[in-house]
C-alpha positions in Angstrom: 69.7 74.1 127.3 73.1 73.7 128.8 74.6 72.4 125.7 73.4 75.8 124.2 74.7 78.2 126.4 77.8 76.0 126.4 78.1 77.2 122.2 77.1 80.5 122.4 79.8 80.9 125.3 82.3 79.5 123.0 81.4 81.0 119.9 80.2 84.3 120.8 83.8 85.4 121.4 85.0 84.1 117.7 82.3 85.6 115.9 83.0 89.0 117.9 86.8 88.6 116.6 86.1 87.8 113.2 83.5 90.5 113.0 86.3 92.9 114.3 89.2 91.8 111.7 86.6 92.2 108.9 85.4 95.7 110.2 89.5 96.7 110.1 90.1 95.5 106.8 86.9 97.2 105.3 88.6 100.1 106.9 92.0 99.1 105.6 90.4 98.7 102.2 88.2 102.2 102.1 91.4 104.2 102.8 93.6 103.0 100.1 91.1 103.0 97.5 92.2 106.4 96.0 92.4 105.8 92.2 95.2 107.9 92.3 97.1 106.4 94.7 97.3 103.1 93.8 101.0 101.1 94.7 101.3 97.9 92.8 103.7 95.0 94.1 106.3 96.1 91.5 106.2 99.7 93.2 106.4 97.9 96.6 109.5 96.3 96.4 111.9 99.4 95.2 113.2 100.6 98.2 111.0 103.6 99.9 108.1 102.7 97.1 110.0 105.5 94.6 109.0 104.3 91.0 111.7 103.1 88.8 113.4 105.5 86.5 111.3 105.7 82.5 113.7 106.2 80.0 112.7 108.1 77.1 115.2 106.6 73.8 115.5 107.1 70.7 115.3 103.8 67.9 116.0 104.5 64.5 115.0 101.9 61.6 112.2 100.9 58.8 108.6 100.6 59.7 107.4 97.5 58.1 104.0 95.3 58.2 104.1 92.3 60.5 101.1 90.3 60.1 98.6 92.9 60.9 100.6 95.1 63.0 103.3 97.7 62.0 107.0 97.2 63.6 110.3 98.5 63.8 112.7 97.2 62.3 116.2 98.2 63.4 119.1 96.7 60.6 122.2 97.7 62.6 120.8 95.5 65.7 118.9 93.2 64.0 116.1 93.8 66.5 112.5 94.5 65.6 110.5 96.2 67.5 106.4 96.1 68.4 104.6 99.8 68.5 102.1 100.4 71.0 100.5 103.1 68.1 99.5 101.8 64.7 100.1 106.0 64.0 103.0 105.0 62.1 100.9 103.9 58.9 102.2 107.1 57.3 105.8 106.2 57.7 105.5 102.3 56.4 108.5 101.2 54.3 110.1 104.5 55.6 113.5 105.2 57.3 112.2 106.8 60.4 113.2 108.4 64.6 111.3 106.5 67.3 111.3 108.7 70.5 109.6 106.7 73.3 109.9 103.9 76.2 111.2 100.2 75.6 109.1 97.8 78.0 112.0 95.2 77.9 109.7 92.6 79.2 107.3 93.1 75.9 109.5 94.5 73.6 107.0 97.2 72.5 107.8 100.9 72.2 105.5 103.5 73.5 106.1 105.7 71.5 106.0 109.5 71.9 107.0 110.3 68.6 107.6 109.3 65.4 109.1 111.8 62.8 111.6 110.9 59.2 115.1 109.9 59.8 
C-alpha cells in the first residue's frame, strides 16, 4: 500500500503537467486555425512575416507540345518554360505574350494571360 501511495505521489504531479501542456497547445492550436490566416515557414522567416514581393512579367516565345504538356519556348534565351494552364492549346505553334509569375524554383509560369505576339 505504501509502494502505491509512494507512485501516485510521484506521478500525480507529471500527469497534472503533461495534462496542462497538452490543454495549452490544444489552445495554441484552436487559435491559429483560421483558414485564412495561415503563415507557412517560408512567410516566417522574412522579416516582420510580410510576404515576398510577386512579380507579374511578361515572356514572349512559341508554344510547343512537350510530351503531353504545352510549354514555352523562348528562342532569344534559349529557355523553355512549363505553363501552369494547358489554356494555351489555341496558341500551339504560335508566336505568343505570356503575362504571369515565374516560380524560379519550378520553372512554371502562372500565367495570367496569354494573348498573340
Amino acid at each position: 500500500m505504501k509502494k502505491m501511495e509512494a507512485v501516485l505521489r510521484n506521478a500525480l504531479p507529471m500527469v497534472l503537467v503533461l495534462t496542462g501542456f497538452c490543454y495549452v497547445g490544444q489552445t495554441a492550436i484552436a487559435q491559429n486555425s483560421d483558414p485564412h490566416n495561415v503563415v507557412s515557414g517560408q512567410d516566417m522567416q522574412q522579416p516582420g512575416n510580410q510576404r515576398p514581393a510577386v512579380e507579374t512579367k511578361t515572356f514572349t516565345g512559341k508554344i510547343v507540345k512537350s510530351g503531353n504538356m504545352l510549354v514555352l519556348s523562348d528562342p532569344e534565351s534559349k529557355a523553355t518554360y512549363k505553363l501552369d494552364e494547358q489554356k494555351a492549346k489555341e496558341f500551339v505553334n504560335k508566336d505568343v505574350k505570356v503575362i504571369g509569375v515565374l516560380d524560379d524554383s519550378t520553372g512554371v509560369i502562372r500565367v495570367s494571360a496569354i494573348e498573340p505576339a
